[in-house]
C-alpha positions as CSV (number, residue, x, y, z in Angstrom):
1,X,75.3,-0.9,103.0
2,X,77.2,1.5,105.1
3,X,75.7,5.4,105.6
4,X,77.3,8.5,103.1
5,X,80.3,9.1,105.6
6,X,81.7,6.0,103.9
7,X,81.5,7.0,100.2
8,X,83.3,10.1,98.5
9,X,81.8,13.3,97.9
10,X,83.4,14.2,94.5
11,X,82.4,18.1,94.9
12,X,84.5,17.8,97.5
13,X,87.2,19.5,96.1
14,X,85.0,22.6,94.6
15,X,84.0,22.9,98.0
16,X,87.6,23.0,99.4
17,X,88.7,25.4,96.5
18,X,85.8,27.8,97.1
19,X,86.2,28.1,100.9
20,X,90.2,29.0,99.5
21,X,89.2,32.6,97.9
22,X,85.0,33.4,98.9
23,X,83.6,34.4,102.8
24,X,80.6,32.3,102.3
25,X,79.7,28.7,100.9
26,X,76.8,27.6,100.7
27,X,76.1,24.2,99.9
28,X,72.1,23.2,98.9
29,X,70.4,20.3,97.9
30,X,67.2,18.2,99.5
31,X,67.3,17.1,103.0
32,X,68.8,14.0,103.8
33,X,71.7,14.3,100.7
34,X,74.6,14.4,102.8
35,X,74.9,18.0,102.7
36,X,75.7,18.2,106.9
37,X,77.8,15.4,106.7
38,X,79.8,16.5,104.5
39,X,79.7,20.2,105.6
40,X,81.0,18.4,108.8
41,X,83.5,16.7,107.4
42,X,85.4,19.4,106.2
43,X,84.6,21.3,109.7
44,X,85.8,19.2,112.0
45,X,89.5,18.8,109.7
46,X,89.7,23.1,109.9
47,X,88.0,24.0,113.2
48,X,84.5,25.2,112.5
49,X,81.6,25.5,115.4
50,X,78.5,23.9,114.4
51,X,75.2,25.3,114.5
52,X,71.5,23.8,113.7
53,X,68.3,25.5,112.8
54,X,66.6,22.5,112.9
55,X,67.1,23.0,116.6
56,X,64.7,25.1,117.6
57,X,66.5,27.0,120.8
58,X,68.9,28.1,118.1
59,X,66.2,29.0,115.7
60,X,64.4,31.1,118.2
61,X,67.6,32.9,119.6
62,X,68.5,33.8,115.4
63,X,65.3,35.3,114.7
64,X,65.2,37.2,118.2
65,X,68.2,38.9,117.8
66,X,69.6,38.2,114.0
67,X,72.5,40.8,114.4
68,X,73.3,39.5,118.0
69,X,73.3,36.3,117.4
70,X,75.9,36.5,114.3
71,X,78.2,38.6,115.9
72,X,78.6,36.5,118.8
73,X,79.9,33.7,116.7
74,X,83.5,32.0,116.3
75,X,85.6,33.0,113.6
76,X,84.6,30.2,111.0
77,X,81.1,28.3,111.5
78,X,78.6,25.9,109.9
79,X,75.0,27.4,109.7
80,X,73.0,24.3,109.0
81,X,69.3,24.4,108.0
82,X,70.2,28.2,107.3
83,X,66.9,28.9,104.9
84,X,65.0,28.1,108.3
85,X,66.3,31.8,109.5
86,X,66.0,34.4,106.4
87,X,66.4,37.1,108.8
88,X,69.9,36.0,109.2
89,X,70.9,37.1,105.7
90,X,71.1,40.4,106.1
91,X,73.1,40.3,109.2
92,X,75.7,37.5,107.5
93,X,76.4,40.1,105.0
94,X,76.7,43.5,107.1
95,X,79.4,40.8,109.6
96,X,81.3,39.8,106.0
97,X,81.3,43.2,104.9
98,X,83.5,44.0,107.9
99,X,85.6,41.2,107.1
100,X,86.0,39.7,104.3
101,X,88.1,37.0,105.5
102,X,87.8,33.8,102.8
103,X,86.0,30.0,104.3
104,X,84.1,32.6,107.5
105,X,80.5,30.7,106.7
106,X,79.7,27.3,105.6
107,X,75.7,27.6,105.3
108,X,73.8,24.4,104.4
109,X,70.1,24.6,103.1
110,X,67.4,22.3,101.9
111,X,65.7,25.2,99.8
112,X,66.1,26.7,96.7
113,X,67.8,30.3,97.9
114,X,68.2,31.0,94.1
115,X,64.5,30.9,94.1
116,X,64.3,32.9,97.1
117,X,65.9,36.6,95.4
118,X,66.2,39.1,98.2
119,X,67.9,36.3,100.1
120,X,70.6,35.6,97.3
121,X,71.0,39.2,96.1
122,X,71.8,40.3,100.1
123,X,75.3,37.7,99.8
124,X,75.7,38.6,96.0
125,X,79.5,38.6,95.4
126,X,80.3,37.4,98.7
127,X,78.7,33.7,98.4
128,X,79.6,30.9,96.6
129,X,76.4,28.4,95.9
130,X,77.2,24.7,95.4
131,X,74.4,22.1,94.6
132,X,74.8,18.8,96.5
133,X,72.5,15.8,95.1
134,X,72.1,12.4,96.5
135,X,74.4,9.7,95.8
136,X,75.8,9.3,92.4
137,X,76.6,5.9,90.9
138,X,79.8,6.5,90.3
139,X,80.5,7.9,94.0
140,X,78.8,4.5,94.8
141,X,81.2,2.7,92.9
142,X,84.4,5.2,94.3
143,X,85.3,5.8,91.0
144,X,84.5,9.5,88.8
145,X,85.1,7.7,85.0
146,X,85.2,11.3,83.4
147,X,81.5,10.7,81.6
148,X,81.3,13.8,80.1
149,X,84.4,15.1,79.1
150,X,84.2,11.9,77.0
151,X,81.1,13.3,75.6
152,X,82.1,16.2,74.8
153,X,85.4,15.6,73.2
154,X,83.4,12.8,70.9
155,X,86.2,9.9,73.0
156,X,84.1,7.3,72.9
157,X,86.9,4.0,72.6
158,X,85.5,0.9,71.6
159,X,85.6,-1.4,74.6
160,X,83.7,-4.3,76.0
161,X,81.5,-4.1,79.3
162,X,78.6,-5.9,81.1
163,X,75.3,-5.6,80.7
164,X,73.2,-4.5,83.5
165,X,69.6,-6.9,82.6
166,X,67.8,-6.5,85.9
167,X,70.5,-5.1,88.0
168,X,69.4,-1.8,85.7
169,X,65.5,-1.9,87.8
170,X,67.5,-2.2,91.0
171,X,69.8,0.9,90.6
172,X,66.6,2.7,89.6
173,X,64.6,1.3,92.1
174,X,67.0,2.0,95.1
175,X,67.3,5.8,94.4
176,X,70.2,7.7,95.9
177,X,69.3,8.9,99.4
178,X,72.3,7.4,101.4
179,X,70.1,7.0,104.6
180,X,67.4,5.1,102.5
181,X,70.8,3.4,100.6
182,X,71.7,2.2,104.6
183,X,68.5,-0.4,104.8
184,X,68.7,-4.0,104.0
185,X,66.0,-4.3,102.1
186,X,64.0,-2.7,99.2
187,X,61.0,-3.1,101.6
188,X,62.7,-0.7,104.3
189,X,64.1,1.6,101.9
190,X,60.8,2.2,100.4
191,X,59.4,2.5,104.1
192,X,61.5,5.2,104.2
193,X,61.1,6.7,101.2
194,X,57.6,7.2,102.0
195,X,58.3,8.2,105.5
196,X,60.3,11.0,104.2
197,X,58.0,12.4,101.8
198,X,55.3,12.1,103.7
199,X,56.7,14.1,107.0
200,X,59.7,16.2,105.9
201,X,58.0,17.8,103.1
202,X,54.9,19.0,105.2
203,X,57.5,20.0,107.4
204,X,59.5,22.4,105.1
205,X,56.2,23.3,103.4
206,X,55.1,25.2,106.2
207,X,58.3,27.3,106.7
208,X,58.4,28.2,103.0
209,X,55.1,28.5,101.8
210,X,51.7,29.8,102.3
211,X,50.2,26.4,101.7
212,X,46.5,25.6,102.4
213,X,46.3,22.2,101.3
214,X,49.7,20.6,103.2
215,X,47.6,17.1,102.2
216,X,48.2,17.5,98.4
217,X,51.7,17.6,98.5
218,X,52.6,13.9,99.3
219,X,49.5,12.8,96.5
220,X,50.9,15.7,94.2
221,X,54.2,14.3,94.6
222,X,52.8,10.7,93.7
223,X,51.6,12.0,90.7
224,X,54.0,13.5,89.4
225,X,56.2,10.6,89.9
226,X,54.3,8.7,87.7
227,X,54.6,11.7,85.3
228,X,58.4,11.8,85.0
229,X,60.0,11.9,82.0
230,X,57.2,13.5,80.4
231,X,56.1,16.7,78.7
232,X,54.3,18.8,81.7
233,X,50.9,18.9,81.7
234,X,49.2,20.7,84.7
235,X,45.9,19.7,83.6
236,X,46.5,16.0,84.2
237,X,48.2,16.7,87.3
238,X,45.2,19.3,88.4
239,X,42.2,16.9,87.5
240,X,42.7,14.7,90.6
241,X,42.5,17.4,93.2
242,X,39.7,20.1,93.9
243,X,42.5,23.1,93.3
244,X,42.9,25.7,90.5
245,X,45.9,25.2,87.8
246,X,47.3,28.3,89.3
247,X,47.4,26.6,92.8
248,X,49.1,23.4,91.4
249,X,51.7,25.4,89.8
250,X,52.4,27.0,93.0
251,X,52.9,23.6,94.3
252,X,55.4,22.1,91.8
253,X,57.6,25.2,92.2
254,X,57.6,24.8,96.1
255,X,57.9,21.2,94.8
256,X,61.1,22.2,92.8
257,X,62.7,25.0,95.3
258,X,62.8,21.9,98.0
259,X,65.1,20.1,95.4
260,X,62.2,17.1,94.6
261,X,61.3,17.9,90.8
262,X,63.3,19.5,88.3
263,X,61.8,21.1,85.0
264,X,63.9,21.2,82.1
265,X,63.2,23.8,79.1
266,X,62.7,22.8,75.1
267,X,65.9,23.4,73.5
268,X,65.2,25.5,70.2
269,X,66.9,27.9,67.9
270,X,65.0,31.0,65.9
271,X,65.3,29.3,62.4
272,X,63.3,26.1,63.3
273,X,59.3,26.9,63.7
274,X,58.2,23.3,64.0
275,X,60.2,22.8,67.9
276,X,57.5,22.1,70.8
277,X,58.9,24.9,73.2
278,X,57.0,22.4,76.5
279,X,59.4,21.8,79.4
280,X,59.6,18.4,80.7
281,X,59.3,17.3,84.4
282,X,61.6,14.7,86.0
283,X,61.5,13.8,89.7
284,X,64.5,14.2,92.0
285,X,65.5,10.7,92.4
286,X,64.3,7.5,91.2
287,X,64.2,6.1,94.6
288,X,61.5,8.5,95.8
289,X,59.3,7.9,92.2
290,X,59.1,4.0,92.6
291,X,58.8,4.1,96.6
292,X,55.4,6.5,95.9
293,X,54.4,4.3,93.6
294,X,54.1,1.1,95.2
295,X,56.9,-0.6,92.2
296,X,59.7,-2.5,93.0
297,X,62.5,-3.4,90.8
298,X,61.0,-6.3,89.3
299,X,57.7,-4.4,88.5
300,X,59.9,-1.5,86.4
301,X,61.4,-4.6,84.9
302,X,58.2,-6.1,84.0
303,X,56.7,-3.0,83.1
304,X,58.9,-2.0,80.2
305,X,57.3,1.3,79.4
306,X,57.8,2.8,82.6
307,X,61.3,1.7,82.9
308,X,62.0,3.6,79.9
309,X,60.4,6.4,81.5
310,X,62.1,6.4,84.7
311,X,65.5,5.5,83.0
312,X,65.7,8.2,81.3
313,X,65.1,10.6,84.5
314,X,67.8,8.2,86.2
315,X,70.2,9.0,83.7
316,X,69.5,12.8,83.5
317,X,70.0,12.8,87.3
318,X,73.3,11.3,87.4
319,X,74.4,13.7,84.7
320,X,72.9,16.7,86.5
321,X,75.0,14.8,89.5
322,X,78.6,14.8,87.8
323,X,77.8,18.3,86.3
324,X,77.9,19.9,90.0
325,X,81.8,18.5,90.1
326,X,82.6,20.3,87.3
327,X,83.7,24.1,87.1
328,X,82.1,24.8,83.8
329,X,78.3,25.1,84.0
330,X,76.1,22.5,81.8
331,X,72.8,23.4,80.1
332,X,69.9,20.8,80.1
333,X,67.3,20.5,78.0
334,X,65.4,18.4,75.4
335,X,64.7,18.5,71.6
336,X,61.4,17.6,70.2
337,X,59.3,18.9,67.2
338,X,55.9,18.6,66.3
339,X,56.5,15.2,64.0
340,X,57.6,13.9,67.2
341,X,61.2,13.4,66.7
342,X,62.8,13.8,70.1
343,X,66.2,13.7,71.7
344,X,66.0,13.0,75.6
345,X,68.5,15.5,76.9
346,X,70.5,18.0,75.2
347,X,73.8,19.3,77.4
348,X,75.5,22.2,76.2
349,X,79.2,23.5,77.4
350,X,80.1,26.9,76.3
351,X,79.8,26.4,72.2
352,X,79.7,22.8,72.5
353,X,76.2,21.0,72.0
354,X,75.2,16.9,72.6
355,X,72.5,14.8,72.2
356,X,71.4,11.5,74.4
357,X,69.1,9.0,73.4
358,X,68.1,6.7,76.4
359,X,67.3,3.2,76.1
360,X,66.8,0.6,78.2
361,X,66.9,-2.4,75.8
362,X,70.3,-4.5,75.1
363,X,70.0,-3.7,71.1
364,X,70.6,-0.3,69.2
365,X,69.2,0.4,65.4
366,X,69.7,2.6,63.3
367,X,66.5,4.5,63.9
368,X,67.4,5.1,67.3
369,X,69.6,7.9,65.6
370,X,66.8,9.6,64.5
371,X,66.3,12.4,66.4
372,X,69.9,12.9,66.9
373,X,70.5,13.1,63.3
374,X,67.6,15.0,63.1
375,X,69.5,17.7,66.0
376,X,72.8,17.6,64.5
377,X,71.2,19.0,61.3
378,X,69.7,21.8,62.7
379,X,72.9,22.9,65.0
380,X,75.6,22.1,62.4
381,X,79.2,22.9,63.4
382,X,78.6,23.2,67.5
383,X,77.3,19.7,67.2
384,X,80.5,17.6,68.7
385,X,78.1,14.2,69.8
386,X,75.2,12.3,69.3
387,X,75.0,9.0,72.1
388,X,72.4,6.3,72.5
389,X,73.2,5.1,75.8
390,X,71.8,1.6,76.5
391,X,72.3,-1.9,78.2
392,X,74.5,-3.1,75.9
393,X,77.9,-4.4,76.3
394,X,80.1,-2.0,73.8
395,X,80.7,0.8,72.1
396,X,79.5,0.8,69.1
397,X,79.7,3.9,65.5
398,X,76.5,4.5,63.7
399,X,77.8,7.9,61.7
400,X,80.2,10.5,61.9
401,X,79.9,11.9,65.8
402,X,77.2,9.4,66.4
403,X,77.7,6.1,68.9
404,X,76.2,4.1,70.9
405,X,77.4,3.8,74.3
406,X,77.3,1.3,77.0
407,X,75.0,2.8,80.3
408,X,77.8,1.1,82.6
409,X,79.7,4.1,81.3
410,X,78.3,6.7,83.7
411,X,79.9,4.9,86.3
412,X,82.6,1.9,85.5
């Protein structure tokens, strides 16, 4: 399978239209995404100079001299690896104030600079912050089929498609990292998966945090993998290590700013008393979970409980994926009370609230409509869609603004 320089990048145009009208673009996500291919892509059409901080000459001249150094650039430029050189920030702002020319900077980063706030507040106004994640299936596929403007019009057309059966473990199991995506095998791909948790994350764990226990973070990792898809508990993920709950929780958010977990938040509304307000974890690519955890794709198909589990974190990453190509920003988040009703991911677009169930069987019931009857009830008129997504073959009613809807959908 041929590298990400082969497949398209559908931010692609929110990254052409922001480099239009804005100085600075800055375009994040975990290593090894595609971020500086892509950033070079577009630089090598329009003329920009190119410049890593993972090179550590250029490193070391930037936090010599930080004013120097950005003053002496071309007109436009690619500043790769740019959370590697905070000191830059300040002077990327005092050269944009002078001229506020649109497209100047094209930064890349592998950390969180939202979580970073005297770094984003400095270009506030002047930069434009896009999220790049690894490879959707639908940019695997070369084809964007409109996912969730479907859901949130309720356009769900009855039509017939395949079902996935094992095929389903493999696209978990493979992940999204294109490098990883490159290898002929599941065995390499894992190999590399591993390799890349195990060295690139000690590596960016030293420049961004004041970490004592560097070991931890590939085990922490591990675990948390196997805890995907669940309610977060840092007591389960403390007991195996001889560190404090504070400390672990300082972990999963450097964890989180380096783009390898994502927490979502308990949706709830004032007038229901009975919501569990927990946030659930779910790690940044499937891939990473299964390579960590020593499964391939016919062990998630075997074990049916953690393919549910891992399904469901595979299907809120491709939706977090095709959100990022959107201009309107999306709201995650999940619905569960304390009977245990739950709805595995709510997405809300300005007024406009869904639900998705996520099931990895070939058969829908009734019942599987539970908790989404159970949200549409408490959100009345902003409800526009309820969908159990599962390996099935077509869409199918079950109630007004309620259907259940092929998985082939996110991407066919």
């Amino acid at each position: 399978m041929p590298t990400d320089q082969y497949y398209p990048r559908f931010i692609r145009p929110r990254l052409l239209e922001a480099l239009q009208d804005t100085p600075v673009v800055l375009i994040h996500g975990p290593r090894q995404c595609g971020k500086t291919t892509l950033a070079r892509q577009l630089g090598d059409q329009a003329g920009y100079t190119y410049v890593s901080f993972d090179d550590d000459v250029q490193k070391a001249a930037a936090q010599a001299d930080p004013v120097g150094f950005i003053t002496g650039l071309p007109e436009k430029v690619i500043l790769d690896e740019v959370q590697r050189v905070p000191e830059l920030f300040t002077s990327i702002k005092a050269e944009i104030d002078k001229d506020r020319s649109p497209g100047r900077f094209i930064l890349t980063g592998s950390a969180n600079v939202l979580m970073l706030p005297k770094l984003a507040d400095s270009l506030a106004g002047r930069m434009e912050i896009l999220r790049l994640y690894p490879l959707a299936q639908a940019e695997l596929a070369g084809t964007d089929p409109g996912f969730l403007d479907h859901l949130f019009n309720n356009d769900f057309k009855r039509r017939k498609s395949e079902r996935l059966g094992r095929e389903l473990a493999e696209r978990v199991a493979r992940g999204g990292y294109p490098v990883a995506l490159s290898r002929a095998s599941a065995k390499r791909r894992a190999a590399w998966y591993r390799h890349y948790i195990e060295t690139l994350i000690v590596k960016d764990a030293r420049d961004y945090g004041h970490i004592r226990s560097l070991e931890a973070l590939p085990r922490l990792m591990q675990l948390a993998s196997s805890q995907s898809a669940r309610l977060i508990n840092v007591a389960n993920l403390a007991s195996p290590f001889e560190l404090s709950r504070p400390t672990i929780k300082e972990y999963m958010t450097l964890l989180d700013s380096l783009f390898l977990l994502d927490t979502i938040p308990a949706w709830h509304i004032n007038r229901l008393k009975r919501l569990v307000k927990s946030p659930k974890l779910h790690v940044g690519d499937t891939g990473i979970a299964c390579a960590l955890l020593g499964i391939d794709a016919a062990a998630l198909w075997n074990d049916r409980s953690f393919m549910g589990q891992l399904l469901e974190t595979f299907v809120y990453q491709e939706l977090r994926k095709m959100a990022s190509w959107l201009d309107d920003p999306i709201r995650f988040s999940h619905f569960r009370n304390k009977d245990g009703v739950e709805v595995d991911l709510v997405l809300e677009s300005g007024r406009k609230i869904t639900g998705i169930e996520i099931k990895a069987s070939a058969t829908v019931t009734d019942a599987d409509f539970k908790g989404l009857r159970k949200l549409k009830e408490a959100i009345g008129k902003q409800f526009v869609a309820g969908i159990v997504l599962y390996d099935g073959d077509t869409v199918l009613g079950f109630g007004s603004e309620l259907h259940a809807v092929p998985l082939t959908s996110l991407w066919d």
